[in-house]
Steps between C-alpha positions, in 0.01 A plus 500: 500500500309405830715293735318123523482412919453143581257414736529343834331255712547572835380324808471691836632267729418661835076542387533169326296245713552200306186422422644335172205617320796672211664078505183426458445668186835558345751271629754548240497855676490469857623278811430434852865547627542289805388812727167439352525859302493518125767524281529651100696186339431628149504888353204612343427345147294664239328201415357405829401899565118367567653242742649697694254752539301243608747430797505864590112557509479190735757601712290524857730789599651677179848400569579392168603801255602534164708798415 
């Protein structure tokens, strides 16, 4: 039987810019910490899959990863 691997959001705190643009779109997710770099709150949740793509795609320099 094939071992079942969570995934997990990952923010890449020294390419984030904070932009917000990931608040912005899934704030349940993400968070401006008070260094003005974003911050996973929440682990990835099957249900909001297509929202958090979202965040990823619009992500101005790809430091948001889900693994």
């Amino acid at each position: 039987m094939a071992e079942s691997k969570e995934k997990v959001l990952k923010v890449d705190e020294t390419t984030c810019i904070g932009c917000g643009a990931c608040v912005g779109i899934a704030d349940e997710y993400f968070e401006l910490g008070g260094d003005q770099v974003s911050k996973v709150i929440k682990q990835y949740d099957e249900k909001d899959a297509d929202l958090i793509e979202e965040a990823i795609k619009n992500c101005p320099v790809e430091a948001i990863s889900l693994e």
